[in-house]
VMD Tcl script that builds the backbone (N, CA, C; Angstrom):
set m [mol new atoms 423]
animate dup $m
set s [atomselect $m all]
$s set {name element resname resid chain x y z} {
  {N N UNK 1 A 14.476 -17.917 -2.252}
  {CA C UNK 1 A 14.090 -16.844 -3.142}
  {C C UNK 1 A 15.152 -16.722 -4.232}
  {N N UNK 2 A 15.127 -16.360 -5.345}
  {CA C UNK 2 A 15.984 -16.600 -6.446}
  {C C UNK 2 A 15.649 -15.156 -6.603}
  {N N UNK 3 A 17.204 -14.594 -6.775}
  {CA C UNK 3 A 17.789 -13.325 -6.774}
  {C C UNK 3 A 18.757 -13.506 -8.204}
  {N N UNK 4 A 18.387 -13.219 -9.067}
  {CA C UNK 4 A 19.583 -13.199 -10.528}
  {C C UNK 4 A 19.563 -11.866 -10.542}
  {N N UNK 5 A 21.318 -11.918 -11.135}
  {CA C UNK 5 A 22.288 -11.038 -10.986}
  {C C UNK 5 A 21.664 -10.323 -12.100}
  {N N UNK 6 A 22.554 -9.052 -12.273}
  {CA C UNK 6 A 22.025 -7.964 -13.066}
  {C C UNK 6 A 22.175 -8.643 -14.658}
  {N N UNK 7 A 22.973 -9.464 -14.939}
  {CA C UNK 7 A 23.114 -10.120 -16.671}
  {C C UNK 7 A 21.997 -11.074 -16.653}
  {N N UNK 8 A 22.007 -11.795 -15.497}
  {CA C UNK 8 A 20.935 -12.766 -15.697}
  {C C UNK 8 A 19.856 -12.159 -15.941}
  {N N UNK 9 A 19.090 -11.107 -15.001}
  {CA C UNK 9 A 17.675 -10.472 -15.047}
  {C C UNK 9 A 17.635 -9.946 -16.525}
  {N N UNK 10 A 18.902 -9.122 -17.339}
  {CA C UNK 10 A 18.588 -8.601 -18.911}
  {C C UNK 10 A 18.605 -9.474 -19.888}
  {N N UNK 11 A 19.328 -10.806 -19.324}
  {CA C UNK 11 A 19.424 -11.965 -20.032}
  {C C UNK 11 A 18.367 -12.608 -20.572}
  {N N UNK 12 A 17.315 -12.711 -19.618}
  {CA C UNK 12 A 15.832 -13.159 -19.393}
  {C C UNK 12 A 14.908 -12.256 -19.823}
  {N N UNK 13 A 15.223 -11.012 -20.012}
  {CA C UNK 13 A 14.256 -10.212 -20.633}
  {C C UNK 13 A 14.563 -10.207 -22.725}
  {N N UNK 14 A 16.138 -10.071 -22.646}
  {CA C UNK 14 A 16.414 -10.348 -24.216}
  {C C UNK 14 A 15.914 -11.840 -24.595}
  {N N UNK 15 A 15.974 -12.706 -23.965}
  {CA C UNK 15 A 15.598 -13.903 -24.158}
  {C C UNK 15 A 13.885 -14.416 -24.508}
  {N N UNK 16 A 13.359 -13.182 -23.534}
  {CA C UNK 16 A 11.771 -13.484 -23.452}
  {C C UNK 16 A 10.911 -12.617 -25.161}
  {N N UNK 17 A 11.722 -11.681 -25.291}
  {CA C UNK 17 A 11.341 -10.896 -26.316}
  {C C UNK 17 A 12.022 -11.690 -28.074}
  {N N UNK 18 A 12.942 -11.934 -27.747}
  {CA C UNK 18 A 13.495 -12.880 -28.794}
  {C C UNK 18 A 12.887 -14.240 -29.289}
  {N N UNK 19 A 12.138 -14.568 -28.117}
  {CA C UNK 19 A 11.382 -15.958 -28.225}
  {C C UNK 19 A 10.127 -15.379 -28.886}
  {N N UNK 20 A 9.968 -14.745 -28.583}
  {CA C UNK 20 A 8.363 -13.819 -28.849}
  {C C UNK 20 A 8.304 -13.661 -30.186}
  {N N UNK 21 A 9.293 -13.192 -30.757}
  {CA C UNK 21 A 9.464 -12.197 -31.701}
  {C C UNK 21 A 9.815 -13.646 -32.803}
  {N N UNK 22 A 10.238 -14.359 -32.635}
  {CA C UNK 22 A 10.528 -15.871 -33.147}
  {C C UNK 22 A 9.172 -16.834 -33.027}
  {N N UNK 23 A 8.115 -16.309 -32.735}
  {CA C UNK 23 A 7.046 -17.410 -32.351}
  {C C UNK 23 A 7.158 -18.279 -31.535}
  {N N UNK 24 A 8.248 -18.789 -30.774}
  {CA C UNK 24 A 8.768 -19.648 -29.749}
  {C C UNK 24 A 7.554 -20.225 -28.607}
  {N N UNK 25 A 7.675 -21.072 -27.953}
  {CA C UNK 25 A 6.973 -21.437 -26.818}
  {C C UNK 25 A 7.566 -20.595 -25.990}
  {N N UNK 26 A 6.163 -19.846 -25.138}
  {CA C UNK 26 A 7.081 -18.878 -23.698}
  {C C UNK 26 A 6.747 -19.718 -22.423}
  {N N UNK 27 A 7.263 -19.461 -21.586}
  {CA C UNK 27 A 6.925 -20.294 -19.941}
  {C C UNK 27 A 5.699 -19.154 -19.525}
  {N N UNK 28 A 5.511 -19.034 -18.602}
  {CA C UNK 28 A 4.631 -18.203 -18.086}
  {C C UNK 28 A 5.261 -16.816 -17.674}
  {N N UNK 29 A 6.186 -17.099 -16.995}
  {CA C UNK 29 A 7.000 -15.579 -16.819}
  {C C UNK 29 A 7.301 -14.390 -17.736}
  {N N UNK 30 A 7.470 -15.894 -18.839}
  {CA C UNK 30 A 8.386 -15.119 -20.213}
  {C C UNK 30 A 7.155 -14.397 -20.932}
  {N N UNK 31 A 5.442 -14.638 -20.625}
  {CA C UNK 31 A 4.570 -14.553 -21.458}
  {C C UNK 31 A 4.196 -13.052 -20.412}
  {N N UNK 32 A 4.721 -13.133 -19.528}
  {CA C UNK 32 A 4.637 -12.004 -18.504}
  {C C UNK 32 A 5.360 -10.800 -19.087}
  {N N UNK 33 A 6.339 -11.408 -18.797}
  {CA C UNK 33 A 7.590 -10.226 -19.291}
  {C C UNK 33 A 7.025 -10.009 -20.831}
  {N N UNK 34 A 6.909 -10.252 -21.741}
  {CA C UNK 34 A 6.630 -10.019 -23.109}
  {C C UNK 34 A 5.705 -9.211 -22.897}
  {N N UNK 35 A 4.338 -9.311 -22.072}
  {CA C UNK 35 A 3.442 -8.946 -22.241}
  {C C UNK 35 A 3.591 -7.201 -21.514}
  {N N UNK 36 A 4.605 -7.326 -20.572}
  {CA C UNK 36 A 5.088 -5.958 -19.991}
  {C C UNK 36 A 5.757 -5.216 -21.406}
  {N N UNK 37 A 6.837 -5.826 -21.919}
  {CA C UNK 37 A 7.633 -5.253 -23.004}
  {C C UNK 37 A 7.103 -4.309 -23.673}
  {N N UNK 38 A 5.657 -5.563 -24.499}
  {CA C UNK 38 A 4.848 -5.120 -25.659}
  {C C UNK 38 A 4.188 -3.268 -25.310}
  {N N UNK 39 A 4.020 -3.543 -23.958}
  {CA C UNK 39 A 3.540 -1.928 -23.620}
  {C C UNK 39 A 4.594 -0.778 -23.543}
  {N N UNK 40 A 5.915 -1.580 -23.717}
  {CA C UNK 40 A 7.244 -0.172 -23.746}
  {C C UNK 40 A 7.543 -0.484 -25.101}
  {N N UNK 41 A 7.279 0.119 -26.120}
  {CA C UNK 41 A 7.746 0.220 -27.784}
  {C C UNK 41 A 9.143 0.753 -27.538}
  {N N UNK 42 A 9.001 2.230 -26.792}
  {CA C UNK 42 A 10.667 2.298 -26.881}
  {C C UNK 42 A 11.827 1.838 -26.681}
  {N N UNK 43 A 11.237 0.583 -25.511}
  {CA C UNK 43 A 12.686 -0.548 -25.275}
  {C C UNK 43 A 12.850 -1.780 -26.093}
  {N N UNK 44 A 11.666 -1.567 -27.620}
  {CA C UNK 44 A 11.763 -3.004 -28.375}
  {C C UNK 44 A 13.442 -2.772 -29.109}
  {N N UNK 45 A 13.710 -2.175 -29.113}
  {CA C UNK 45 A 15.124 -1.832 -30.253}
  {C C UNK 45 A 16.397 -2.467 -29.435}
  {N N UNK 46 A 16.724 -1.526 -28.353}
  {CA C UNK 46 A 17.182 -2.057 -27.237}
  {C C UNK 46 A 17.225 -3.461 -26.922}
  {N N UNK 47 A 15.912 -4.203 -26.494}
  {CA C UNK 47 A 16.032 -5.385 -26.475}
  {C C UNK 47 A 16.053 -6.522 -27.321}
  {N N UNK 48 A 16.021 -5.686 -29.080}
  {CA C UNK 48 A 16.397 -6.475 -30.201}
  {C C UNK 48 A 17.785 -6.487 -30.487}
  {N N UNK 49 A 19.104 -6.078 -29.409}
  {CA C UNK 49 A 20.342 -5.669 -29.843}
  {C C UNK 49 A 21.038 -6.277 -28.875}
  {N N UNK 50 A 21.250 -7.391 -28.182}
  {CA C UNK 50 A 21.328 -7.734 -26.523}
  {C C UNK 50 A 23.484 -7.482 -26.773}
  {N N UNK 51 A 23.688 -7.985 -27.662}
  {CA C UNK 51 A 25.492 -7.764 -27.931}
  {C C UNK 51 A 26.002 -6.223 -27.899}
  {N N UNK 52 A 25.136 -5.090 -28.313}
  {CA C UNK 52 A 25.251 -3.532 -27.667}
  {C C UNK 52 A 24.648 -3.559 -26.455}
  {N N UNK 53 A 23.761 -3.625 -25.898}
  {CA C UNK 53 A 23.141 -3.318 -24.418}
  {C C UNK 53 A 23.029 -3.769 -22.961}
  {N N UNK 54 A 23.852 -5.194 -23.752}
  {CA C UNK 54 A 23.927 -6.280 -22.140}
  {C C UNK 54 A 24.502 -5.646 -20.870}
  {N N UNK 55 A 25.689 -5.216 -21.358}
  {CA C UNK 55 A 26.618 -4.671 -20.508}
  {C C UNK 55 A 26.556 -2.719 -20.542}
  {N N UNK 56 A 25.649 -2.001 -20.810}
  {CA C UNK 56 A 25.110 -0.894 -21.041}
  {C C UNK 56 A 24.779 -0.446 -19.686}
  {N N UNK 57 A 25.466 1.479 -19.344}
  {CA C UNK 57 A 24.804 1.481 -18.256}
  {C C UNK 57 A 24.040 2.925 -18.855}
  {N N UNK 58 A 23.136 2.912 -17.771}
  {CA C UNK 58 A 22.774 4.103 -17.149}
  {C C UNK 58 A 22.050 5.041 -16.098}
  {N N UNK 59 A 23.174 6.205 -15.996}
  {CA C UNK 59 A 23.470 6.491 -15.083}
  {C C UNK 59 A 21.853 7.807 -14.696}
  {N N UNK 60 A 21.776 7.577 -13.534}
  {CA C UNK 60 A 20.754 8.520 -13.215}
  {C C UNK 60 A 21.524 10.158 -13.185}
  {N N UNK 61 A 22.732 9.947 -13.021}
  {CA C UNK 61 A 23.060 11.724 -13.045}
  {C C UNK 61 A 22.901 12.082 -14.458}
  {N N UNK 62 A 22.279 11.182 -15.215}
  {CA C UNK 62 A 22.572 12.103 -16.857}
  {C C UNK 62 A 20.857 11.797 -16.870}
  {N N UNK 63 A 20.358 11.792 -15.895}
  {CA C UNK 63 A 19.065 11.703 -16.831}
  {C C UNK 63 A 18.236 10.512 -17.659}
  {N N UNK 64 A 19.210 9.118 -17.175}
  {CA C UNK 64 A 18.780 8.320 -18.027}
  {C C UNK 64 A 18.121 7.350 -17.199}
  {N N UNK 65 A 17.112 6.705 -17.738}
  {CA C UNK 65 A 16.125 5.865 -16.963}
  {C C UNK 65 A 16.820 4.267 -17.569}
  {N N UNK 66 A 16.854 3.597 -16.556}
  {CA C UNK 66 A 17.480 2.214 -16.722}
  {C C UNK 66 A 16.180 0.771 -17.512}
  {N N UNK 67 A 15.803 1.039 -18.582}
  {CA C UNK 67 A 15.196 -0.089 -19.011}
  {C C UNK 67 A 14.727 -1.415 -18.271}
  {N N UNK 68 A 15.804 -1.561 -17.812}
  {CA C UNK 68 A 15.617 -3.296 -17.872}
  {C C UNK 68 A 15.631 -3.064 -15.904}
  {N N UNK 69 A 15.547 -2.026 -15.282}
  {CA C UNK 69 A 15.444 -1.701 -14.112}
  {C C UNK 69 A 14.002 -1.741 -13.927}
  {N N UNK 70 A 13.133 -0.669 -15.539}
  {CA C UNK 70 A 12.162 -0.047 -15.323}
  {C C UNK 70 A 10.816 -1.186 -15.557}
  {N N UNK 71 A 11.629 -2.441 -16.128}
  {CA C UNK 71 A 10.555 -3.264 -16.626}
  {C C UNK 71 A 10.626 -4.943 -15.884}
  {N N UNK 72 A 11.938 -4.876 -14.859}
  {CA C UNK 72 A 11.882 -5.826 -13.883}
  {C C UNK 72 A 10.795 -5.509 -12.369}
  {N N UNK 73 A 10.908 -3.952 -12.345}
  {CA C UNK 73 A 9.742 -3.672 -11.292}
  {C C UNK 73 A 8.307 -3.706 -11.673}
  {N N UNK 74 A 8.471 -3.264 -13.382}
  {CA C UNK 74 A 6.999 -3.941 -13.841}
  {C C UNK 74 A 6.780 -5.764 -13.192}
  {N N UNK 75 A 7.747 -6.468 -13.928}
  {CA C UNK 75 A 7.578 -7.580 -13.610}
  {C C UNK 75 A 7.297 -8.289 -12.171}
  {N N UNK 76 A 8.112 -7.383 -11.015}
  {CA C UNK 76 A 8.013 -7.462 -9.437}
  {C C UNK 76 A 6.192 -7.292 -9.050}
  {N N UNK 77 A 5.975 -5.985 -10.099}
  {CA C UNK 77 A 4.612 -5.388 -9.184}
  {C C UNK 77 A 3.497 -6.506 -9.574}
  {N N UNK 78 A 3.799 -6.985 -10.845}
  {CA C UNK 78 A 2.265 -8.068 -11.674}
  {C C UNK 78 A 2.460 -9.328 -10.853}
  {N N UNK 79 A 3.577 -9.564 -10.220}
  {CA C UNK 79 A 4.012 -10.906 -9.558}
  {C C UNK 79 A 3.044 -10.577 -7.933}
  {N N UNK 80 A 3.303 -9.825 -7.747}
  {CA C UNK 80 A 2.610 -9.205 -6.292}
  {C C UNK 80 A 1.617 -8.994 -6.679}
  {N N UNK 81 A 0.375 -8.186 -7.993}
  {CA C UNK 81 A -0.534 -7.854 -7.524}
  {C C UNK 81 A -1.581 -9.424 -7.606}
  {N N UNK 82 A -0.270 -10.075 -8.418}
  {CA C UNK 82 A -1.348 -11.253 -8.965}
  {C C UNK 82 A -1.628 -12.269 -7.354}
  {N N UNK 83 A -0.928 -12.027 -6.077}
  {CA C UNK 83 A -1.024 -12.753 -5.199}
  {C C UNK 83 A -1.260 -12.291 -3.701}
  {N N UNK 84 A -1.559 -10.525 -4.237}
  {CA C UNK 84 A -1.955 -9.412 -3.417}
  {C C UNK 84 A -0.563 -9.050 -2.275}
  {N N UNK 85 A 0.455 -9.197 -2.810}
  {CA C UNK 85 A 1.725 -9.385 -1.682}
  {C C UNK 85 A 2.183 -7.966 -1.755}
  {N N UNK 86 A 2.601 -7.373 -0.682}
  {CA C UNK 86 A 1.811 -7.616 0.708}
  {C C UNK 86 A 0.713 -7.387 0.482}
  {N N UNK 87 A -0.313 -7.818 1.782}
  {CA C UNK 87 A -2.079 -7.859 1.797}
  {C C UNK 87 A -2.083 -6.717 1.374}
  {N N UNK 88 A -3.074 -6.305 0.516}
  {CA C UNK 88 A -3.511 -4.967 0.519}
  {C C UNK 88 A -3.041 -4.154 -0.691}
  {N N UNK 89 A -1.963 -4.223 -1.089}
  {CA C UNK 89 A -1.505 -3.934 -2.416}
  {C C UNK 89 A -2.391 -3.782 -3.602}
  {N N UNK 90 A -2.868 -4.691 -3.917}
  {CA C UNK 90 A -4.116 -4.844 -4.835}
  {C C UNK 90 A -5.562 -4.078 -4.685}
  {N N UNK 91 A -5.644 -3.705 -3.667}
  {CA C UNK 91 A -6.995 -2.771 -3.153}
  {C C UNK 91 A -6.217 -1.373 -3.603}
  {N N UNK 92 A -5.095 -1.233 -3.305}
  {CA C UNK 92 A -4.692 -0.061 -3.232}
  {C C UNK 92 A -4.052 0.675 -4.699}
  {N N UNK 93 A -3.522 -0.632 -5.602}
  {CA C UNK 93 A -3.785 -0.392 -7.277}
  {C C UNK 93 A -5.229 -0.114 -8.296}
  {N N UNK 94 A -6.250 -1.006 -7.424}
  {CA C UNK 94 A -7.591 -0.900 -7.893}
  {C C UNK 94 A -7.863 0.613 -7.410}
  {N N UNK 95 A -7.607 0.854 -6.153}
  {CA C UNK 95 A -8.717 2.224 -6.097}
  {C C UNK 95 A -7.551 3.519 -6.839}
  {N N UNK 96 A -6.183 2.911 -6.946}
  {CA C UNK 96 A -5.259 4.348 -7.804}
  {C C UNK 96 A -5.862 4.181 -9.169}
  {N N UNK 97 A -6.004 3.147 -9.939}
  {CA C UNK 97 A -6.906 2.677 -11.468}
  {C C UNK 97 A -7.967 3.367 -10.977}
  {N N UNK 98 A -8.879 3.434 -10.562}
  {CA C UNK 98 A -10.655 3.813 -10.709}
  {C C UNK 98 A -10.382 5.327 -10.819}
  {N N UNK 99 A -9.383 5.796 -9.756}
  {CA C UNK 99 A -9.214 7.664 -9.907}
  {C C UNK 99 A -8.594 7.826 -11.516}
  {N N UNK 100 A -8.543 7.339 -11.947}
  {CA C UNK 100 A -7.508 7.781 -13.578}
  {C C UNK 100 A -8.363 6.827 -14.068}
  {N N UNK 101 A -8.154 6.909 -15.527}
  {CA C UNK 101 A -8.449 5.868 -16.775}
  {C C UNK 101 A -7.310 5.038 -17.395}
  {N N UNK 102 A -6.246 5.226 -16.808}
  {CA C UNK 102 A -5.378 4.483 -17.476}
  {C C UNK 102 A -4.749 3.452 -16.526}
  {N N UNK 103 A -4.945 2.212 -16.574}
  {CA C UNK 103 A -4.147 1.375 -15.994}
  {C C UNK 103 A -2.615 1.658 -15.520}
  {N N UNK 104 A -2.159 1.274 -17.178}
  {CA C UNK 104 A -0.768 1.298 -17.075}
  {C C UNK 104 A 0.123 2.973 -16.231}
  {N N UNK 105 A -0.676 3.724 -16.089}
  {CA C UNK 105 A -0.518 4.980 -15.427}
  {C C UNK 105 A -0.514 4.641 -13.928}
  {N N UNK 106 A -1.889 3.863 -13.250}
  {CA C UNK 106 A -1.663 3.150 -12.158}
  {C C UNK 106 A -0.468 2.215 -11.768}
  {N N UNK 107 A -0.385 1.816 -12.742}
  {CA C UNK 107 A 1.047 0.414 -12.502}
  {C C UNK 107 A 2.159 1.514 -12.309}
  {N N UNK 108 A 2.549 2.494 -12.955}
  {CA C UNK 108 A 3.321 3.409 -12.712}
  {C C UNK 108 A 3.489 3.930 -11.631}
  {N N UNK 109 A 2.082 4.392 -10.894}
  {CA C UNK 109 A 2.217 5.018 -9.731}
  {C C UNK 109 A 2.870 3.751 -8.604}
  {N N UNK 110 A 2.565 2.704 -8.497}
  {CA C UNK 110 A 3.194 1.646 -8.376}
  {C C UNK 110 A 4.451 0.983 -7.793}
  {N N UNK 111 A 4.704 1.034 -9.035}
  {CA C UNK 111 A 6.230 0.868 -9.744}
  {C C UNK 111 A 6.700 1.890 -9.206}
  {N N UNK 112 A 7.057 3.227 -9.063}
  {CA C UNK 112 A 7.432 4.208 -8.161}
  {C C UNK 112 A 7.154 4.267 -6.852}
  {N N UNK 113 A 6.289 3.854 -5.925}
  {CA C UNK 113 A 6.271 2.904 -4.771}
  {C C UNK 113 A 7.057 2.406 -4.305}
  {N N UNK 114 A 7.187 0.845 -5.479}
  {CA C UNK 114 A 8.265 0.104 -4.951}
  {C C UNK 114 A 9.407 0.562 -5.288}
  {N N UNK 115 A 9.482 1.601 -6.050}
  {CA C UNK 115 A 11.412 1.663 -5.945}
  {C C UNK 115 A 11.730 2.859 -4.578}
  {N N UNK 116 A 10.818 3.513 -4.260}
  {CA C UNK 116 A 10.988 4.553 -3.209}
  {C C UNK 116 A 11.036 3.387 -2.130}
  {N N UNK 117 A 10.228 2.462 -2.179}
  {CA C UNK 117 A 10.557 1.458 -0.672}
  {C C UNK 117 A 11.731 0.486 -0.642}
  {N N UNK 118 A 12.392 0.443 -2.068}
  {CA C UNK 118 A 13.742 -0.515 -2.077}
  {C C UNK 118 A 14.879 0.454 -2.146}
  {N N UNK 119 A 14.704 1.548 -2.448}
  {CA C UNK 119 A 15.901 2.373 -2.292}
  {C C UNK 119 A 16.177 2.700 -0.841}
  {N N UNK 120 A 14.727 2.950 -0.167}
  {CA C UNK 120 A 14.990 3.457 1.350}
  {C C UNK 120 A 15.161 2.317 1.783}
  {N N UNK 121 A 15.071 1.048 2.166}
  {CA C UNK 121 A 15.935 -0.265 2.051}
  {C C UNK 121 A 17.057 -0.164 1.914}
  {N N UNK 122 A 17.486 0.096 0.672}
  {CA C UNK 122 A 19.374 0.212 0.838}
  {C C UNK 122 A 19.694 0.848 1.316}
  {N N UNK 123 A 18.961 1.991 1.791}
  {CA C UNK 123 A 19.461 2.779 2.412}
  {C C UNK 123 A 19.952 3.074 3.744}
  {N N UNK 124 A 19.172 1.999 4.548}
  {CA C UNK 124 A 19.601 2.361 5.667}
  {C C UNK 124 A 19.730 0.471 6.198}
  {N N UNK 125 A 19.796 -0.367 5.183}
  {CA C UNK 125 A 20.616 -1.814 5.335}
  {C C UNK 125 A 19.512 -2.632 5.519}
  {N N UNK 126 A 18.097 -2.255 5.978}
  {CA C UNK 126 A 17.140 -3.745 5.968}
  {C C UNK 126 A 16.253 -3.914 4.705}
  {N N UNK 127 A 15.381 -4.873 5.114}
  {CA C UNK 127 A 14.682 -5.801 3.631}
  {C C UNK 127 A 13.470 -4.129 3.802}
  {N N UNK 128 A 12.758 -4.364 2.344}
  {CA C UNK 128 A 11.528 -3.655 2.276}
  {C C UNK 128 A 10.797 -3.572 3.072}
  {N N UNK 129 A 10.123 -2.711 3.361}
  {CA C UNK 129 A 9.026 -2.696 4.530}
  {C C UNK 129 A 7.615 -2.366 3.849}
  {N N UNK 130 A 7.029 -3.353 3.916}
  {CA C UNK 130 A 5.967 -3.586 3.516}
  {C C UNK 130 A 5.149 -1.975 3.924}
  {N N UNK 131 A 4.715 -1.881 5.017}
  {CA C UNK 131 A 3.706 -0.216 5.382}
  {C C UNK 131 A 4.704 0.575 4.901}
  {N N UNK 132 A 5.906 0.920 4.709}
  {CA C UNK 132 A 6.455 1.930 3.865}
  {C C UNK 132 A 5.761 1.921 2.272}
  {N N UNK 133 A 5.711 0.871 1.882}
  {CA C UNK 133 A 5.156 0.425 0.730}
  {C C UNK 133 A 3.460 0.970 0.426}
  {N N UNK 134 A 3.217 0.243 1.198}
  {CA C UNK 134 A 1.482 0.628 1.203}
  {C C UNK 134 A 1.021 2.035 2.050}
  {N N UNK 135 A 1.930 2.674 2.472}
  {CA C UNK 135 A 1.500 3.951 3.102}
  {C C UNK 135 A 1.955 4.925 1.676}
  {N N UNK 136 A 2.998 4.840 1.022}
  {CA C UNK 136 A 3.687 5.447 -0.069}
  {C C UNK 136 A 2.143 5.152 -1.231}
  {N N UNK 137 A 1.738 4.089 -1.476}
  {CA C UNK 137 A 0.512 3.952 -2.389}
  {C C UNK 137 A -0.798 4.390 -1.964}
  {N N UNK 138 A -0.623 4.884 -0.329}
  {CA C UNK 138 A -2.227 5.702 -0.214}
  {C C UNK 138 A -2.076 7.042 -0.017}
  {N N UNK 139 A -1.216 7.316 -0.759}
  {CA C UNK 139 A -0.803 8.950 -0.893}
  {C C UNK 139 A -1.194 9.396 -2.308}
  {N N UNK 140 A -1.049 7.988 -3.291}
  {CA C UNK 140 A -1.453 8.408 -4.679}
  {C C UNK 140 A -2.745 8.340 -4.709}
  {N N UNK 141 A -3.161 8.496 -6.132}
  {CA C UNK 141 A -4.572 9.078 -6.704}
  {C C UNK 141 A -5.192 9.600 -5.891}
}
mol reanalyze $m
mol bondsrecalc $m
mol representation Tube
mol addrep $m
């Protein structure tokens, strides 16, 4: 499993948007990630500046939401729903989408899922747990 470090993962996102933004050939990931980006306008600036922001933190006690945190779990959840991982995931984004009209509102509910199931992960030292995961997503919509 290929785990890149926190420069590498913003590395790959300034890289994917820069290629984009250049007309470049993307790989498939990169056409992924772009295609996540294009739906956050507010992180295009940010990720047009990579020599201010590479090394940029922020901190949740001030209130600040981590970008390149918020758009690698985008990237985690489209990787999973595209291969239904874990089983069931994908039933359980489709029926949070059908209660709302907005997709990307579903991917959200989501995306907050998986970070409630990787934080409680660190939290107490093992890997994700999948039914933490999918019990946390049949609570929404």
């Amino acid at each position: 499993m290929y785990a890149p470090t926190r420069d590498q993962a913003r590395q790959f996102l300034f890289e994917a948007w820069s290629k984009f933004r250049a007309s470049q050939p993307l790989s498939g990931l990169e056409q992924m990630a772009v295609d996540i980006i294009a739906r956050h306008p507010e992180y295009h600036r940010l990720l047009e500046d990579p020599a201010r922001n590479v090394e940029r933190d922020f901190p949740p006690e001030r209130g600040e939401m981590n970008p390149f945190l918020h758009l690698s779990l985008h990237l985690a959840v489209a990787e999973q729903l595209s291969i239904d991982q874990p089983p069931g995931l994908r039933a359980e984004f489709e029926r949070i989408r059908a209660a709302g009209d907005d997709e990307h509102a579903a991917l959200h509910a989501v995306l907050d899922c998986l970070g409630e199931t990787m934080w409680q992960a660190q939290r107490i030292g093992t890997g994700p747990d999948a039914q933490v995961y999918l019990d946390c997503l049949r609570r929404r919509g």
